[in-house]
Phi, psi and omega in degrees: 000184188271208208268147197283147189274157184241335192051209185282102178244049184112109180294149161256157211274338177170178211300168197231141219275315193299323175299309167301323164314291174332321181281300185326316188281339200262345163279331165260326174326285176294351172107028196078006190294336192214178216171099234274104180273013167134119144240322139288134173196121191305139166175181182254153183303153196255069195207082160353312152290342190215086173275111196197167171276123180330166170261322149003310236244313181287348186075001179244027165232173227173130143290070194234120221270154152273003180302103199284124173190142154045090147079356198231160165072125171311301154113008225196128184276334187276345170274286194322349190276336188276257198359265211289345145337280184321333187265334180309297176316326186242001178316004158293302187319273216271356184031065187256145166221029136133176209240149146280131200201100172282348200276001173289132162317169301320261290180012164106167142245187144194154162274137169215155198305315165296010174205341173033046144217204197250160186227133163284094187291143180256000175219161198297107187252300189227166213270172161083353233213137008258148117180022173314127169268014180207184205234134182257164167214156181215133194277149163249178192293344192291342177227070146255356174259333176314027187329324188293342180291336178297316180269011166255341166317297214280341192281331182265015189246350180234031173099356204239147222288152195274129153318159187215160209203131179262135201305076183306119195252316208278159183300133178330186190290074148307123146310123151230152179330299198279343163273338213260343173308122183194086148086055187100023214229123158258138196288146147292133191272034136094021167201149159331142163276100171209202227265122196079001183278155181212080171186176216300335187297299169338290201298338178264325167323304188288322188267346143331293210249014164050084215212145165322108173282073208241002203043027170212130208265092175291203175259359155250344160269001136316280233287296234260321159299259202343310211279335203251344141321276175345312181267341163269013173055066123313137162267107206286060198277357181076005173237138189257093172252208208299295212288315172309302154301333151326304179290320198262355167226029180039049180197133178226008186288019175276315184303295164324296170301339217276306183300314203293305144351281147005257156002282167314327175294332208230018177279122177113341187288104184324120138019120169270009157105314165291143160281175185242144198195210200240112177121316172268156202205117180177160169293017144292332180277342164307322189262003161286306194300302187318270214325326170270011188038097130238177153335129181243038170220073151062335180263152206253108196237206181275306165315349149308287165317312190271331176277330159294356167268345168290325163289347196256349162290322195265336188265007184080020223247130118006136190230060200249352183101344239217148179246065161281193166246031151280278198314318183321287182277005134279005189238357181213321174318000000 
C-alpha cells in the first residue's frame, strides 16, 4: 500500500510556512480557479459523529473552495474536479496525505495516501455534504515547515529537478513554554488550563499564582487560581482560559488568529437543519462556541445559552438563547 496517513499529531502554535506556500503556489497554478478558504485553526473536526481535533490544527491542512466570488473560483464542479485530479496525480510529489470532496452524493468522498484511492462515503463521514463547494487537503509533516520544497515541486512540473525532503517524525509545533516565549509574553496554548491537567502550561500557571510549581493542576493550585481571579476582579471559576490567561501573560494572538480562521472556515456554512439549544451535542456547537470565544466542547450548556443571548442582544437579534437559522446566518451567512 502507499505512504502511512499522519492525521492529527499535535496543534501547532500557528500557521506553518511550507503549507501556506503550497496554497498560494496551488492557487495560482490554477488561475485563481480555487481560492484558500482557511487553513490554520485550533478547533475540533467537522464530523458529526466525532468530537475529536482537527488536522486544521497541525498548520498541515488547508481549505480551498471553487466557490465563485470577487473574481475568483470556478464556480463550476466540473472544472473545479481537475484540481483534486492534480493533486492525486502528484501526491507523491506534493506529499499529500489526504483530500476530501464534499460536493458529490450521498455523503462526499475522499483519498488517503494509504490506500491511494478514493473512497465513496455512504454515511455522514465528514460534515457539510454533499454540496460543499470546496476541497480540504492535507499535507505531511515532513514538508510542512519547507517552502522552498513546494516551489522546486511546481518548479519540477515544468522540467525542473524534482525536490527531496528529510523524513520529519516529531509532533507538529506543540506548545510549549520555550516556544510559546515571545517578547515577554504567552500564547494561550489553545484549551483551557484546569483542574487534572498535568503538563508544562500547569507548571508556569503555578507559578503565576504561586501554587507549587509541579505541574499537576490540584485542588490547591484550583484554590490559588480563584484567589488571584479574584484579586484581578476576574470570575473565579478556577479555570484558566483564553481571558484568565490574558491577564496573567498578556498575549492572545494565537486564540485570536485561531478565531479569525474559524470565522472565515465557516463563513457561508448552510443551516445544519436543527437548532441548536440547551441540551445538544454536536460540531455545530462547537463552532458556535469558537464563534463566541468560549469553552469549545460541543455541549450546550447554560454558559453557552447565556453567551448567545449576549450576542443575539448586541446584533438586534430575538434574545432567546437558541441557534436557530436567523441566528445561525448571522453569525456564518
Amino acid at each position: 500500500m502507499g505512504r502511512k496517513y499522519t492525521g492529527w499529531d499535535g496543534n501547532a502554535t500557528g500557521k506553518r510556512a511550507g503549507t501556506e506556500k503550497f496554497i498560494k503556489l496551488l492557487c495560482a497554478h490554477f488561475n485563481n480557479g480555487v481560492w484558500n478558504n482557511g487553513s490554520w485553526g485550533v478547533r475540533r473536526m467537522n464530523n458529526p459523529r466525532v468530537v475529536a481535533w482537527s488536522v486544521h490544527g497541525t498548520g498541515r491542512a488547508f481549505d480551498i473552495s471553487w466557490r465563485k466570488v470577487r473574481g475568483k473560483g470556478f464556480g463550476d464542479y466540473d472544472q473545479a474536479k481537475a484540481v483534486v485530479d492534480f493533486l492525486v496525480s502528484n501526491a507523491e510529489l506534493f506529499q499529500i496525505e489526504e483530500i476530501h470532496d464534499y460536493y458529490p452524493s450521498p455523503y462526499g468522498r475522499g483519498w488517503r495516501c494509504d490506500r491511494e484511492e478514493w473512497k465513496t462515503y455512504t454515511r455522514q463521514t465528514i460534515g457539510n455534504t454533499p454540496g460543499g463547494d470546496w476541497f480540504h487537503v492535507e499535507v505531511s509533516p515532513s514538508v510542512a515547515d519547507d517552502p522552498s520544497y513546494f516551489e522546486k515541486a511546481f518548479a519540477s512540473l515544468e522540467g525542473g529537478e524534482a525536490p527531496s525532503f528529510t523524513e520529519v517524525k516529531t509532533k507538529s509545533q506543540q506548545a510549549s513554554v520555550s516556544d510559546l516565549e515571545d517578547g515577554g509574553s504567552l500564547a494561550y496554548p489553545g484549551e483551557s488550563v484546569n483542574l487534572g491537567d498535568k503538563d508544562k502550561h500547569v507548571k508556569v500557571v503555578q507559578e503565576k499564582v504561586g501554587a507549587k510549581p509541579d505541574g499537576d493542576f490540584g485542588p490547591k493550585t484550583e484554590a490559588a487560581v480563584k484567589e488571584w481571579q479574584a484579586a484581578n476582579g476576574l470570575t473565579a471559576d478556577g479555570v484558566v482560559g483564553p481571558v484568565t490567561w490574558k491577564a496573567m501573560f498578556g498575549a492572545t494572538a494565537v486564540k485570536e488568529e485561531a478565531k479569525k480562521e474559524e470565522v472565515k472556515a465557516n463563513a457561508g456554512k448552510p443551516f445544519p437543519g436543527t437548532s441548536m439549544k440547551v441540551g445538544s451535542r454536536n460540531n455545530e456547537v462547537v463552532d458556535v462556541q469558537n464563534f463566541l470565544d468560549i469553552k469549545a466542547d460541543g455541549v450546550f450548556g447554560r454558559v453557552t445559552e447565556r453567551a448567545v443571548k449576549r450576542w443575539q442582544s448586541v446584533n438586534g437579534l430575538t434574545v432567546d438563547g437558541v441557534v436557530g437559522p436567523i441566528t445561525w446566518k448571522a453569525m456564518f451567512g
